[in-house]
N, C-alpha and C positions, 0 to 999 in steps of 0.2 A: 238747318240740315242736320240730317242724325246717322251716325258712323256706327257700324259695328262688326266684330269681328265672329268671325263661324266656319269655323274650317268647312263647314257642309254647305256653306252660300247659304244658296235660296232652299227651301226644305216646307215642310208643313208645319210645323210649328210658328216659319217666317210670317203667316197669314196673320196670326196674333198682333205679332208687332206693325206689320200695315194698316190692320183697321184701327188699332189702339193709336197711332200716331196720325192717322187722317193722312197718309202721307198718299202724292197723285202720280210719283212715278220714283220706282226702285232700279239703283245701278250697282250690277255686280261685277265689281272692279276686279279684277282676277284677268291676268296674262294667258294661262290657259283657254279657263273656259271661254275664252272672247273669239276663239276659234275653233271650238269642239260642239259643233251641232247639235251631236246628242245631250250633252250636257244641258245643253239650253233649251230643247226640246222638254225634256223630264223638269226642267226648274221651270219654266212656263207653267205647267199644268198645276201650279201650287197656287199663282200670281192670279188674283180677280183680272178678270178681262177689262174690265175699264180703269187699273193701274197698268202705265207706263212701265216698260221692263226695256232696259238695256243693260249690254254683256260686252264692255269696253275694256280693255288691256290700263293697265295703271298710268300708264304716261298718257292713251286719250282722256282718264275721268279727270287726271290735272288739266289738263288744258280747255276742257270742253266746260267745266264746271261751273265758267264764269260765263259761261252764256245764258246760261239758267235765266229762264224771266221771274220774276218777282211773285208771279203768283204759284209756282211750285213748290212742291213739298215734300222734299226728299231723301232719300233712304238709301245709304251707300253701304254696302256690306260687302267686306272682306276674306280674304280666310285668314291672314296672320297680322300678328303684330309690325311681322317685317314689311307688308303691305302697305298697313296705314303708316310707318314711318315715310315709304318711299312716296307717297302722295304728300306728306307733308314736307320731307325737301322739295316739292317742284310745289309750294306755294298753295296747296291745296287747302282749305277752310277747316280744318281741324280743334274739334273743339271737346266735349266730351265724346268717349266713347265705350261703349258698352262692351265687355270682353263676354263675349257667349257662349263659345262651344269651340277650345282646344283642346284635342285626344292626348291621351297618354300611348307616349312612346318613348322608346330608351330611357335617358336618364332629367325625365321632364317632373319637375316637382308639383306635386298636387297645392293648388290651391281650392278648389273644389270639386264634387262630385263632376264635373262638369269641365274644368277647365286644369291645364296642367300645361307650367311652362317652363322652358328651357331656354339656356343660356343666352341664344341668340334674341327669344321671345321677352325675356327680361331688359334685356341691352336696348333692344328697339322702344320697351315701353317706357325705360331710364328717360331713353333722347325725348319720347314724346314728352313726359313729365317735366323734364328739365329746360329742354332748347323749344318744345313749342307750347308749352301750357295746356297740355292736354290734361282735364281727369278724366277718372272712368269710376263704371259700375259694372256690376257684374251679376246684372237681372239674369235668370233663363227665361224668364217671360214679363212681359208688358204689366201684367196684372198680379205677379209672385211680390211678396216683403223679403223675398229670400238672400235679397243679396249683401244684406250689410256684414259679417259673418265673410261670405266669399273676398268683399273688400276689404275686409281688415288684415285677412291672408293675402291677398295681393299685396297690400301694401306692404305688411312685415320681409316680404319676398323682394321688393326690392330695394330696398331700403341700402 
């Protein structure tokens, strides 16, 4: 299973990281979008038609997770750090995760071009680091070298 976070979900860029991982069905855990039509409508039309796409609220992809049959291979993408923590209190399979695409807003510190986190975003990745043995990377694509650099500033950040 491969976790990652993007404030924008699913996007076009997301297509990279689907065929690059061979993965046969993507869930975009998100409490919103799991009930805003439109949303899923415009993030569809990114998703190859013969990958699997569901739009479940955070507490269905904890639960439903483990029904997964064996032969799946799948792509949970998030928008925040406080996301993936709250799937990992309810027992969710957390293991690396890829930090992709956090905006800057207010007083959120840059770690790269790309991603920028604030207090809360730091505190939630503390817990995963600490209490669930979460690492991360912090590719913008499947095929970039780009990100060792971005994790070395994440890391100094929350140290």
């Amino acid at each position: 299973m491969i976790n990652g976070i993007d404030e924008r979900l699913i996007h076009g860029q997301g297509q990279l990281w689907i065929k690059s991982l061979g993965v046969n069905l993507v869930i975009c855990a998100n409490d919103k979008v799991s009930t805003d039509g439109m949303q899923q409508t415009l993030m569809k039309s990114v998703v190859p038609q013969d990958i699997g796409l569901r739009f479940w609220n955070i507490e269905r992809t904890a639960k439903v997770i483990w029904k997964a049959a064996p032969t799946q291979s799948i792509f949970v993408v998030v928008s925040s750090p406080k996301d993936v923590l709250a799937l990992a209190e309810q027992e969710f399979p957390v293991g690396e995760i890829n930090v992709g695409n956090i905006h800057s807003k207010g007083d959120k510190e840059k770690v790269s071009q790309f991603i920028y986190v604030g207090e809360e975003d730091k505190e939630a990745l503390r817990t995963l680091r600490d209490k669930y043995g979460c690492t991360f990377n912090t590719k913008t694509s499947p095929v970039s070298n780009d990100g060792a650099q971005s994790l070395e500033n994440l890391e100094k950040i929350l140290k």
